[in-house]
C-alpha positions as CSV (number, residue, x, y, z in Angstrom):
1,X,22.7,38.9,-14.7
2,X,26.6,38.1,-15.4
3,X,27.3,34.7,-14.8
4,X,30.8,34.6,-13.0
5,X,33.1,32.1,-13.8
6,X,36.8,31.6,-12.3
7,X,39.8,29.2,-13.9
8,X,41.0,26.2,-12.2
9,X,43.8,28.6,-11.8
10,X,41.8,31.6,-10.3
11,X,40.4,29.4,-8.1
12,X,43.6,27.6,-6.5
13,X,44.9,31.6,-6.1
14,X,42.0,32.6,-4.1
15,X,42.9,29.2,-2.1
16,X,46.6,29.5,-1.8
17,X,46.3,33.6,-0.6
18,X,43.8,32.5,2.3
19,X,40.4,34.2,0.4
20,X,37.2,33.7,2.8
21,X,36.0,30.9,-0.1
22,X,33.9,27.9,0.3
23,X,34.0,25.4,-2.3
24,X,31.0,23.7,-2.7
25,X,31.0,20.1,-4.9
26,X,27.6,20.0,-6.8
27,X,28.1,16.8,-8.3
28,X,25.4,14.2,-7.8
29,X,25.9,12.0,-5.3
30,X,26.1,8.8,-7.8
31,X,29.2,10.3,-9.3
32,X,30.4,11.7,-6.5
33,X,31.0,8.5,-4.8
34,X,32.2,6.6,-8.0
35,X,35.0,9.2,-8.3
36,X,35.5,8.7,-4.8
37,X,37.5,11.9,-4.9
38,X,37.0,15.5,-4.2
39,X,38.9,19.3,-4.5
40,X,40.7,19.6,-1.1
41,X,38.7,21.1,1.6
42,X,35.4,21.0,-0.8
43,X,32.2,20.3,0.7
44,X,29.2,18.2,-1.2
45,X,25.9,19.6,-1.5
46,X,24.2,18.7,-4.6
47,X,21.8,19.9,-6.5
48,X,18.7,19.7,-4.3
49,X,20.4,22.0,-1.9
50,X,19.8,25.4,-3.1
51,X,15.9,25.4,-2.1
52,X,17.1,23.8,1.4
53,X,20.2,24.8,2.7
54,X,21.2,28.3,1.1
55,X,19.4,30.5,4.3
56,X,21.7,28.8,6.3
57,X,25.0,29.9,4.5
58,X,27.0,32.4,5.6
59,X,27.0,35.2,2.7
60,X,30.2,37.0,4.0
61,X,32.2,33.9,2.1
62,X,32.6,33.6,-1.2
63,X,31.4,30.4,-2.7
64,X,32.8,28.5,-5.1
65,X,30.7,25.2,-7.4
66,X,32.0,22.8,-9.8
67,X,30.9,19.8,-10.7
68,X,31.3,17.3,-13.3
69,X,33.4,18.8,-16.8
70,X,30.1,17.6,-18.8
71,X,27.5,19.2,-16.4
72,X,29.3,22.7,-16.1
73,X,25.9,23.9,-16.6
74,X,24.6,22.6,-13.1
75,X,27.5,24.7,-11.3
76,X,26.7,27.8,-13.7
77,X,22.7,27.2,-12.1
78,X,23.9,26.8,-9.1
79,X,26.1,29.8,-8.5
80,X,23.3,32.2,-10.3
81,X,21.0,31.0,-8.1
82,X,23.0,31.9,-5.2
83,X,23.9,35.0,-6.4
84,X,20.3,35.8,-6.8
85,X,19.5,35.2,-3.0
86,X,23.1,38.1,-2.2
87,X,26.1,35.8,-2.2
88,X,29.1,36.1,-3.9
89,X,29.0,32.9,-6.1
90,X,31.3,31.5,-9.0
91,X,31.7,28.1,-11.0
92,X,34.8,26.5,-11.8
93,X,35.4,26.5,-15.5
94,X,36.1,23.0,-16.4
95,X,34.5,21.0,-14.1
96,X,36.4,18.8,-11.2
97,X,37.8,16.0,-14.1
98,X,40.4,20.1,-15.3
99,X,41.3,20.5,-11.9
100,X,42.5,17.0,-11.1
101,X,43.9,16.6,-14.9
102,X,46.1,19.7,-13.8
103,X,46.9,17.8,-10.7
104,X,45.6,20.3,-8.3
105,X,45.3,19.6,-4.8
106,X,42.2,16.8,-4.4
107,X,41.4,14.4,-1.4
108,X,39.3,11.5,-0.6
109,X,35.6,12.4,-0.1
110,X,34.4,13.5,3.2
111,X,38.4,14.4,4.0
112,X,37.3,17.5,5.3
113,X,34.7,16.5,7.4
114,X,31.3,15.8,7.4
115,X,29.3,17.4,4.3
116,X,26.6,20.4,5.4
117,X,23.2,18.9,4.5
C-alpha cells in the first residue's frame, strides 16, 4: 500500500481552497502540551486513538496527521492505518516544528475547541 504524503504546502492549499480536510495532531500529549501550540483548526488525538476512535470518524473527509518532525514515522502509521479501515488519509511531510518554521498559520492548543477523544 502507497503511503501518501502531502507538503506543508499541499496541505495549507487544501486548507486555503475550503477542501473537506480534518487535521488530526498525533503528537503525544507530553509534547503536545510543552509546545503549547498547534496547526490552526487541528485537533489532538494521539496515538492510542486509532484502535478507539476511528469507527466514529466521518470517512467522507479527508484526514490529515503530523506530528513531531523527528517522529514523522508515527503520522506515516497513523494515516496507513486509517487508510486501511477506507479513509482518505495523509501525513504532513515535515512534522509540525516545518510548518511553524514556515510560519504557517498555528494557534494555541485546544483553540479550536475541545479535542475528539
Amino acid at each position: 500500500m502507497a503511503i501518501n504524503i502531502l507538503s506543508k504546502e499541499e496541505v495549507k492549499r487544501k486548507v486555503d481552497t475550503g477542501e473537506d480536510v480534518i487535521i488530526i495532531d498525533a503528537r503525544p500529549e507530553e509534547i503536545y502540551t510543552e509546545d503549547s501550540d498547534q496547526i490552526e483548526g487541528a485537533i489532538h488525538l494521539p496515538e492510542a486513538f486509532e484502535h478507539e476512535v476511528y469507527m466514529g470518524l466521518p470517512k467522507n473527509k479527508e484526514y490529515i496527521i503530523y506530528a513531531s518532525k523527528g517522529n514523522e514515522d508515527l503520522s506515516r502509521h497513523m494515516a496507513d492505518f486509517l487508510r486501511e479501515k477506507g479513509f482518505t488519509a495523509y501525513a504532513l511531510k515535515g512534522g509540525y516544528e516545518e510548518w511553524r518554521d514556515s510560519a504557517l498559520p498555528i494557534e494555541p492548543i485546544n483553540a479550536s475547541g475541545t479535542p475528539m477523544e
